[in-house]
N, C-alpha and C positions, 0 to 999 in steps of 0.2 A: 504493500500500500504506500502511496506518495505519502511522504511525510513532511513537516512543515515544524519549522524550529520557532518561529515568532510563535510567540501568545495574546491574545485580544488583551488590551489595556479594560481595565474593568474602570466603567463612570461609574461617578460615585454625582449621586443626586440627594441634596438636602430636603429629606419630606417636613413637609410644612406640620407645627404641632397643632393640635387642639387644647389649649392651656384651661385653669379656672379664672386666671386674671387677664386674658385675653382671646378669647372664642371667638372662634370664625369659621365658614363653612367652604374652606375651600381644603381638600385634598388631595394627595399625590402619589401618584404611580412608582411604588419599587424599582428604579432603572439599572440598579448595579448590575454591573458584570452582562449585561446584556446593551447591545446595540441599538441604532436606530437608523433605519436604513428611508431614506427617502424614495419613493415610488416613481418610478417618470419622473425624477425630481420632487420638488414638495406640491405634488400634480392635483393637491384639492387647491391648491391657492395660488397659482399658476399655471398657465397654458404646459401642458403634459409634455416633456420632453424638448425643452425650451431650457435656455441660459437663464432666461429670468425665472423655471425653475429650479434651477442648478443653485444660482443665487439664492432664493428664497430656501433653501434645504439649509444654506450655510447661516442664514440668516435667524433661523428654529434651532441650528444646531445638531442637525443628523449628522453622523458618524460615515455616511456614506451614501451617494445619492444611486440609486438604478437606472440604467437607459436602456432602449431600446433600440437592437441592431440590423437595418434592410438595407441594400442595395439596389442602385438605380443601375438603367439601362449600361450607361457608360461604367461603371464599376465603381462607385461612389459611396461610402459605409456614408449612411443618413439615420438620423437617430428618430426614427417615430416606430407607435405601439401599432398600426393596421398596414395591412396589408395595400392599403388604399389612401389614399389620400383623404377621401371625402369628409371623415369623419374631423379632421383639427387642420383641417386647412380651406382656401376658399378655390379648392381644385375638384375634380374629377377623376377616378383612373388608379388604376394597380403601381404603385410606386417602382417596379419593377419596368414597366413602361415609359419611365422619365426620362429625361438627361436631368445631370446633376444641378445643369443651369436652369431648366423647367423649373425644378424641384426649388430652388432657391427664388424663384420671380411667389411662388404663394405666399400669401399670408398665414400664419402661424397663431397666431394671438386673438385675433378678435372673437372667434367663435366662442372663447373663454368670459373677454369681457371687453373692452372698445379699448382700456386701459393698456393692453396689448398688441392692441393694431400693429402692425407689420414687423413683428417677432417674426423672425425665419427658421426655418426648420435647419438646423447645425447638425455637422457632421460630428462621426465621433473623434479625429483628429483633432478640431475643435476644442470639445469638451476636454480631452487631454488637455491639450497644450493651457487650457485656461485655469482648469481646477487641479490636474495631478500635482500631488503633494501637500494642499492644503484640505485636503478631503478625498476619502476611499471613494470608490467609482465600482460599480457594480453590472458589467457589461452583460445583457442577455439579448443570445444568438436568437431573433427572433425566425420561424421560420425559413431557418437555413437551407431546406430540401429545395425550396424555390431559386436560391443561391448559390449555386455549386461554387466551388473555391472562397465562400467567405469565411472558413475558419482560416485560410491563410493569410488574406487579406486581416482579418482583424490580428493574425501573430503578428506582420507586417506592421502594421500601425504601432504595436505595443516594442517592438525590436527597435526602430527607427528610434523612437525615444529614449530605448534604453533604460525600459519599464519592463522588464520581462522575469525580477525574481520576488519570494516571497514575501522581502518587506516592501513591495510595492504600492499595498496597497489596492490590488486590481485584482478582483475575483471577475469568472466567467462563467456564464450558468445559461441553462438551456433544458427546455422539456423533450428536446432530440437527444438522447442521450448518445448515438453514434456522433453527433457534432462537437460533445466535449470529450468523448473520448479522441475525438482528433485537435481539440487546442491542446490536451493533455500531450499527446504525442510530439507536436510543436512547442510547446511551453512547460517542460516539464514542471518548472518550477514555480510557475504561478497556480494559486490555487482557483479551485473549479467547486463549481455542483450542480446538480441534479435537482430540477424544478419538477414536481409533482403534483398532477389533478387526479380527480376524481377517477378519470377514463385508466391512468396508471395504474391503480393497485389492482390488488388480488382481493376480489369479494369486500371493497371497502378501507382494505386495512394495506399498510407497508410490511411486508415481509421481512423474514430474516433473511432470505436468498436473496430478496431482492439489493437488501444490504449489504451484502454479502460481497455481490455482484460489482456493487459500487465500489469497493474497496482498491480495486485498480488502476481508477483514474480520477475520483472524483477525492472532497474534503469536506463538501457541503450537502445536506439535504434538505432540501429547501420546496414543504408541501405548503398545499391551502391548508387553510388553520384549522379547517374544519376536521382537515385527516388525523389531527394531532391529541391528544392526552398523556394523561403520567404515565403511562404505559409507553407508549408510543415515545415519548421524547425521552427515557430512560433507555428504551431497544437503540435507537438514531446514536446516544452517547454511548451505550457500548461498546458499538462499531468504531469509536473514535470519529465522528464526523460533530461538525456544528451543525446548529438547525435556525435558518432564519425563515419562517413561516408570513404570507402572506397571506389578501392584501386586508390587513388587520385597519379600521376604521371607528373601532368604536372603544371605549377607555377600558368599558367592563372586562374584552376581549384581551385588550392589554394587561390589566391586571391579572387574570387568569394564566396567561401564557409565562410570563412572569413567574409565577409563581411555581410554575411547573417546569421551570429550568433552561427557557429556549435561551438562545444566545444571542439572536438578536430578531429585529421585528419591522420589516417591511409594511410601510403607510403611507400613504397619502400627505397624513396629517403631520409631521414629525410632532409638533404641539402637543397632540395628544400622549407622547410620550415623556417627551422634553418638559412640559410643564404642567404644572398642578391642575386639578380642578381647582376652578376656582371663577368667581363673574367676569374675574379681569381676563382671563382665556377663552370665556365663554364670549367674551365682548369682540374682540379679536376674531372669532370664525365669524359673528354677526358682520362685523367690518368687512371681512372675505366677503361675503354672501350679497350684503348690500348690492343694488344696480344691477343684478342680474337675476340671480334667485331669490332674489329678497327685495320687496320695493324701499326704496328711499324714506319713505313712511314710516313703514313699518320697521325696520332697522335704528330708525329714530326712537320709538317709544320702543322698543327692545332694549335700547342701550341705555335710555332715564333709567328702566329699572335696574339694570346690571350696575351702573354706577351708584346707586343709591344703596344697592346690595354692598359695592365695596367702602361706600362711605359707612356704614354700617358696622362690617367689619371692623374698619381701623379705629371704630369707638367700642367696639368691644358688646356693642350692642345686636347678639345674636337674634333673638327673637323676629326685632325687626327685621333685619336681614332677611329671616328665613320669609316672613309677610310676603316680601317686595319679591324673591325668589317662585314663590308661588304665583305671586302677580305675573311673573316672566312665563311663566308656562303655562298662564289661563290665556294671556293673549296672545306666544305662541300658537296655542290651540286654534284660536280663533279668527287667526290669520292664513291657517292651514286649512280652515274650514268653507272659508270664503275665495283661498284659490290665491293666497299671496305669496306663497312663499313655494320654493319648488320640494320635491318629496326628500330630496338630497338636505338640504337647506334643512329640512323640519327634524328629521331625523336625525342628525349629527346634533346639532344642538339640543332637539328632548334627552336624547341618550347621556349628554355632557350634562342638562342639567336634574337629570334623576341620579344622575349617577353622584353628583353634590348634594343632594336631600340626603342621600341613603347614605351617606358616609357622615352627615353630620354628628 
């Protein structure tokens, strides 16, 4: 089995107290010794696979941001998550079909919010050259069947640099597992793993064979969070592999996983991992949300209450606090009922702010 001499630096995150001489309803997610890996970049708060993702991940404080890796016609590594353009761009057409110069004339951003307007879609040469060193990078071979020769193309890119050993920094992951058994072949010493759905396992569950199997060229096992338990993340450490489990969006989810030993934890949100429950967090995704999934309006009287929540707090005056928190989720409610806010919107924040009741 590849073996790998660095060890993850273990974060160490001050959780916030619940005192008798100063009460307050905000709490925090256990982070030690586990990661935070940014999704498509910090992809709920930024157009997906974008620099001003990249940025915003460094911004929260992820440990390492994810990209995603296709090639265009002329042979151009481009960092988007579809096979298509349609979906985060203002194009048309299988990304495989472009020239690199096509692919750079779309816009990138505004689909997200106006505030993005003509973001471009970045190679991953790019994304090196701007972030390695100052943050981990987490490259996944998207669809590589479609691509024949981009696992050399992508050793290429990481050779050129002169990014090509274990303290680099630069893991490789893919749900084609013939794809990383051939970066492993080319890069022996960068570490890899093994992305896992639903459609992977055997009757539900990750095997021992299947781990087994792993042991030759991968370091990572890296399923949907749903495939995961104490069971499960205990077999994965066995094996000696790490497990960064995706795409985790909700606190609760967080703290469960957590608690069950993963090492690190692919979001969207880095926020949600990086920092406390707490109004002033919650105020923050309202901010994200506003002008797009959230009207102007309604973000406005969302955020009187969250401030009034935290002025509350710093007086030590819980009760009220809690009043004006319950206020936040009756007219949450009621702007969800009427069609103001979008399902995304409603849901990250009821979850962030039931998950603050209940911890009180």
């Amino acid at each position: 089995m590849k073996k790998r001499s660095n060890k993850l630096l273990a974060i160490t995150l001050f959780v916030i107290s619940i005192t008798v001489l100063l009460p307050t309803i905000s709490a925090s997610a256990n982070t030690a010794n586990s990661f935070t890996i940014a999704h498509r970049g910090a992809s709920g708060q930024a157009p997906e696979n974008t620099m001003a993702a990249f940025d915003k991940a460094l911004e929260y404080h992820a440990d390492y941001f994810e990209v995603d890796v296709q090639m265009t016609k002329d042979g151009e590594l481009i960092l988007m998550h579809d096979t298509t353009v349609d979906r985060t761009t203002n194009g048309t057409g299988a990304v495989k079909d472009f020239t690199f110069e096509e692919i750079r004339q779309l816009d990138a951003g505004s689909w997200f919010h106006e505030s993005f307007a003509g973001e471009k879609v970045p190679t991953l040469g790019e994304a090196l050259d701007r972030h390695n060193g100052e943050i981990g990078i987490l490259i996944e071979l998207k669809n590589p069947e479609l691509y024949p020769g981009i696992e050399q193309k992508i050793a290429d890119e990481l050779v050129k640099r002169n990014i090509t050993n274990e303290n680099s920094n630069i893991i490789v992951q893919s749900f084609n597992w013939e794809s990383v058994k051939q970066i492993h072949q080319l890069l022996p010493s960068i570490p890899t793993g093994v992305l896992i759905g639903y459609g992977q396992t055997i009757g539900g569950k990750i095997t021992d064979e299947q781990l087994a199997s792993f042991q030759t060229y991968a370091d990572y096992v890296n399923p949907n969070k749903s495939l995961l338990n104490q069971e499960t993340v205990d077999r994965i450490h066995k094996y000696a592999f790490k497990t960064w489990p995706y795409t985790v969006n909700d606190r609760n989810w967080v703290t469960q996983l957590i608690e069950w030993g993963v090492d690190g934890i692919i979001t969207d949100y880095p926020l949600l991992v990086n920092m406390p429950a707490s109004a002033a967090t919650i105020k923050t995704l309202v901010e994200r949300f506003e002008g797009k999934e959230l009207s102007s309006e309604t973000a406005h009287a969302l955020k009187i209450h969250l401030t009034t929540v935290s002025q509350y707090e710093e007086q030590g005056l819980q009760d009220k606090a809690m009043k004006h928190m319950n206020g936040f989720i009756t007219l949450l409610n009621e702007q969800k009922k009427n069609g103001l806010i979008s399902d995304r919107g409603y849901q990250l924040l009821l979850s962030e702010a039931n998950f603050l009741m209940e911890k009180r």
